[in-house]
N, C-alpha and C positions, 0 to 999 in steps of 0.2 A: 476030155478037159479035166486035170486034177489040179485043185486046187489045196493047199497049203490050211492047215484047221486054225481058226482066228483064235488066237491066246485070248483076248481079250472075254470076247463074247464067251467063250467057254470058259472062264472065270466063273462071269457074273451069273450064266446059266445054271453054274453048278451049284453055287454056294447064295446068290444073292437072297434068294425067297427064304432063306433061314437066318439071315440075319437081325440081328434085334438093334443094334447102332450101325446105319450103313455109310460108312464113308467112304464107298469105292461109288457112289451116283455120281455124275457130274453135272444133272441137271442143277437148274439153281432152284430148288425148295419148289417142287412142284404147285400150278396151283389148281385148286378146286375150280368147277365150273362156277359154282355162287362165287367163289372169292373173284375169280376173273370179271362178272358182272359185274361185284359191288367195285373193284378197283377202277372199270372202264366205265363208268358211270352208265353203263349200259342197260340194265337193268328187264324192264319189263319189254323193252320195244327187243331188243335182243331176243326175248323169249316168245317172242311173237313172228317175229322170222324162223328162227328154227320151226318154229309148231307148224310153219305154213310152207316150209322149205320141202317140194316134193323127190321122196326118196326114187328118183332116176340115178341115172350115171353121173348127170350133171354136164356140163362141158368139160369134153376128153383132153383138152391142152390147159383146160383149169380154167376159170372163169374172167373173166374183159374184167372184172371188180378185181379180184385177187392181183393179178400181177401184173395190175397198174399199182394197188398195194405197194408191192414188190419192188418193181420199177423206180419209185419213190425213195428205196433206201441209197438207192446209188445217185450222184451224177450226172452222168451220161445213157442211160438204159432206158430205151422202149418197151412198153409190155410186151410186144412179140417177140424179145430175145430173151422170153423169162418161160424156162422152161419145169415145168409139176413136177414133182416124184414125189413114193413115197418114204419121208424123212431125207434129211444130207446125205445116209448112206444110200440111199437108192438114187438120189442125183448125183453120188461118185459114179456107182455103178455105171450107171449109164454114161459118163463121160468118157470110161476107160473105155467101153467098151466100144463106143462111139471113135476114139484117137488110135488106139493099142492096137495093132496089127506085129503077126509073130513076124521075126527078125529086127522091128522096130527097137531102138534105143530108149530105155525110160530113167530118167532120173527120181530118185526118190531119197527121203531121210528116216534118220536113226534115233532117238523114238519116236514114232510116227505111230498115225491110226493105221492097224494093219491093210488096209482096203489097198494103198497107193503106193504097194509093192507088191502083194498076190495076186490081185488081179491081174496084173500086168504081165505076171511072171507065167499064170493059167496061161495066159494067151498064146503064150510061145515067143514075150517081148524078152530083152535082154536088159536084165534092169541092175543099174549100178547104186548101191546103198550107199549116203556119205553118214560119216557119223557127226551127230549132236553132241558136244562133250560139255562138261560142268563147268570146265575152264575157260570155255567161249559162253557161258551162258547159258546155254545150250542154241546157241545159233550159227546159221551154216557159215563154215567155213569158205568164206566168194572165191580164193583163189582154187582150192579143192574144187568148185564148182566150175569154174573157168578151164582147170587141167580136165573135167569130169564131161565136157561136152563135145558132140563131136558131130560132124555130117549128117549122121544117121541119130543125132537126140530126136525124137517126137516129141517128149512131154517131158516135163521139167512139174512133179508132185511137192505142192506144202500144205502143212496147215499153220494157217495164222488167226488166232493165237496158235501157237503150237500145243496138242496131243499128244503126252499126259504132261508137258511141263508147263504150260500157261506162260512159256517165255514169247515177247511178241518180235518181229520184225518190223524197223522201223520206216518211215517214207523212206528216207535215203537209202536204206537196203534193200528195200525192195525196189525203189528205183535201179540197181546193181543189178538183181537179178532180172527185174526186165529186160537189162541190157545186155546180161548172157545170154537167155534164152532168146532174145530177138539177132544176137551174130549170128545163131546157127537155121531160123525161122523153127525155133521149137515153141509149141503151146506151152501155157504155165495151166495145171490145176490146181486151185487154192481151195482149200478146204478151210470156210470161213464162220463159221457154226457158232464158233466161242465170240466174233467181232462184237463191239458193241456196251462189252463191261468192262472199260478198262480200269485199273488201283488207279487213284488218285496222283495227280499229277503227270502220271502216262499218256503222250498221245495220242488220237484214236490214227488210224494208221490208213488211207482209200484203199477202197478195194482193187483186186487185179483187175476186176472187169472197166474198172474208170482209168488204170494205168495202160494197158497194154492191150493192141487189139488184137491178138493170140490169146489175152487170157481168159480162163473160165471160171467165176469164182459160185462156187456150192453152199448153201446154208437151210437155215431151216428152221422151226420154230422148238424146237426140243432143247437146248441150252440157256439161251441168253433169253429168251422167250418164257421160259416156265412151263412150257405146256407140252411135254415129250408126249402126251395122250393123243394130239394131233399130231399125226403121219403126213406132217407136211413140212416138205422140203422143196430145196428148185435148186436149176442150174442155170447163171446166167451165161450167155454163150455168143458166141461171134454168129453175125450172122449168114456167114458162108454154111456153118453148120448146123442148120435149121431143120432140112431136112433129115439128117443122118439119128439127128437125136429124137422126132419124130418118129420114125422108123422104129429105133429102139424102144420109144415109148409103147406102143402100138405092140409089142410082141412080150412085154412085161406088166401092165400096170391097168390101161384103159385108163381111169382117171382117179384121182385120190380121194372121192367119195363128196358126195354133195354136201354133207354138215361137216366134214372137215372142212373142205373149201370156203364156205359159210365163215365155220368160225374164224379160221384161218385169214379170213380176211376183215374181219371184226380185231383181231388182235394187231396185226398189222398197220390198221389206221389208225390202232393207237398203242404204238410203239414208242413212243416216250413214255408214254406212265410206266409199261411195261419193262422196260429198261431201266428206267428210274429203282424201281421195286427193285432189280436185278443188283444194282449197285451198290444200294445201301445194302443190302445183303451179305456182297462179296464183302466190302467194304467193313464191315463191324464183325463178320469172322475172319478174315484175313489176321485183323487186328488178335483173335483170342489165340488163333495159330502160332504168330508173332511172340506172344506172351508166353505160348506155352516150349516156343523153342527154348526163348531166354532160361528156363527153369529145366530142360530137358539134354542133356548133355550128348548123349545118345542119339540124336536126332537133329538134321539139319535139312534143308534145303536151299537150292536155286532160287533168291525170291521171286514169283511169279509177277508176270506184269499185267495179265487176261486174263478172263476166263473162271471158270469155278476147276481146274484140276491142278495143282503141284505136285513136284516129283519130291516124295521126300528120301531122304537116305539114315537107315536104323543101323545103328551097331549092334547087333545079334550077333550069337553062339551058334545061332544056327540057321541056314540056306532061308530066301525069301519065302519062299511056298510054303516051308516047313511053319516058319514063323506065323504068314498069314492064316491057315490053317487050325494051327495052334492058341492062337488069338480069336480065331471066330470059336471055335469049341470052348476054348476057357472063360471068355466075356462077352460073347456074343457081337464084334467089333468085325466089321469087315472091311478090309484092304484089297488092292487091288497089287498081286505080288509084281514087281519091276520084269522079269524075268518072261511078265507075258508081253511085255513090250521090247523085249533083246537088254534091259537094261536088271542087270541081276546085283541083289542087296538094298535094292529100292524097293518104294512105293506108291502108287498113284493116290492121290487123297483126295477124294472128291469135298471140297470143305463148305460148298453153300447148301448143307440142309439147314435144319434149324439149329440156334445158337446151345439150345439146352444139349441135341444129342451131340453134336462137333467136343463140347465142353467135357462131357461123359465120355465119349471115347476116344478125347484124347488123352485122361486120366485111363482108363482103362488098360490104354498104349502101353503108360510109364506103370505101372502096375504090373503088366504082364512083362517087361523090361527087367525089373526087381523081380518076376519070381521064375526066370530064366536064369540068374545071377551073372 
């Protein structure tokens, strides 16, 4: 089985830990374990559960507390179709590998998180890429998707928000695409990790798993959550495929750790504040983003509708890699070059850390801009 090497991750592997302004995260501003208490009004009694929380395995499909949690963000969902991993990426994993059988048909998009065309591709599936362009938004193109489906589709890949452009799909379109992928009986996996913060005035969008009962939709508390330190993610799932993802559970993970699951499920019950936090965040850098396009000639972007990542586009002299590179060595500014996501002379700009370092390195940007000439 060879697998195809993740641009992405091999970025942030190489260069992030020397970064000194990181704006390739995409988490929203991480938060500390006291911040999390003080924000959850949790406080002493929280610290009294963990200290009494015995370090076993825990329950190996995750705790009857958790993902009833879980269960709760959706509509239609019972705990028992709320499947653990660890993080959104190891709830893809397991879903491709769960659907994805070689010969099988997979659809997938252009730029996308790498997981929801290699994987597929490892398997020995035959996967058709459609492109995301600037001039649709970057949203799929439905009749491209309609010409792009066939007999043999199994799985129909998104992510919404979408990975790195923060562009969303809305009810009505996704209503669309439920209705290709349900002509041919193909599964939808949505990759939903970003759901939850949308810009103002945007609106929030049902998940696949409340739309369509083929879909599977994956998230996890590492983005819109704040808290990428818990390796907890899930996938919710139809329940024909209960056992199959079981199975694959069972031969990758055992269980995502008892104080994860814990906390993980202390965050989850309170998922408004959390979210809340998340918003005004996006929400008041977005804005300094905004400000610093107007003044920046150089630089434009897709404006985002979710999510903490945009795809920005720099006018440079020279190649994305080159530039990103060059920029982390001369001011210490880390970008995430377009090029690891197939999209070359971009950049992925993770924009919700804190206001002070966004501000600094997006000055740092146009600084390095001027001393490229």
């Amino acid at each position: 089985m060879q697998i195809a090497p993740f641009g992405v991750e091999l970025w942030l592997n190489e260069f992030e830990d020397s970064a000194r302004l990181n704006l390739a995260e995409t988490s929203i501003s991480a938060l500390s374990l006291r911040e999390f208490f003080e924000l959850t009004g949790l406080g002493d009694s929280a610290l009294d559960e963990l200290l009494d929380a015995r370090l076993s395995y825990g329950a190996i499909p995750g705790s009857e507390r958790i993902r009833t949690a879980i269960s709760g963000l959706y509509e239609n969902v019972t705990p028992d179709l709320v499947t653990l991993a660890h993080g959104t990426i190891g709830a893809n994993h397991l879903a491709h590998l769960v659907l994805t059988d070689a010969g099988d048909h997979v659809i997938s998009f252009s730029p996308s998180y790498d997981q929801h065309a290699a994987i597929a591709e490892s398997i020995g599936a035959e996967v058709t890429v459609l492109p995301l362009l600037p001039e649709n938004g970057y949203l799929p193109n439905l009749q491209e998707l309609r010409e792009a489906v066939r007999p043999s589709t199994k799985l129909i890949c998104l992510t919404n928000p979408n990975n790195p452009t923060g562009t969303l799909m809305d009810a009505a379109m996704m209503a669309e695409v439920v209705g290709i992928a349900r002509s041919v009986d193909a599964y939808i996996l949505c990759d939903e990790v970003y759901r939850g913060v949308e810009a103002p005035g945007v609106e929030p969008v049902p998940s696949v798993a409340d739309l369509y009962e083929k879909g599977i939709a994956t998230s996890g508390l590492s983005k819109a959550f704040s808290l990428p330190g818990l390796r907890v993610g899930w996938a919710v799932i139809p329940k024909n495929l209960k056992a199959q993802f079981a199975d694959q559970r069972d031969y990758s993970i055992i269980s995502v750790g008892v104080l994860d699951d814990l906390l993980g499920a202390l965050a989850i019950e309170h998922h408004e504040v959390l979210l809340e936090r998340s918003r005004s965040i996006l929400n008041r850098n977005r804005a300094v983003v905004e400000q610093w396009l107007e003044n920046e000639p150089r630089a434009s972007w897709v404006k985002p509708d979710a999510g903490s990542a945009a795809l920005l586009k720099i006018e440079a002299p020279v190649d994305d890699r080159t530039f990103a590179i060059g920029l982390l060595e001369q001011t210490g500014v880390l970008l995430t070059p377009g090029s690891a996501f197939g999209v070359p002379e971009h950049y992925r700009l993770g924009y919700t850390c804190s206001e002070e370092t966004l501000r600094e390195g997006l000055a740092e940007i146009s600084g390095y801009l001027d001393q490229l000439g």
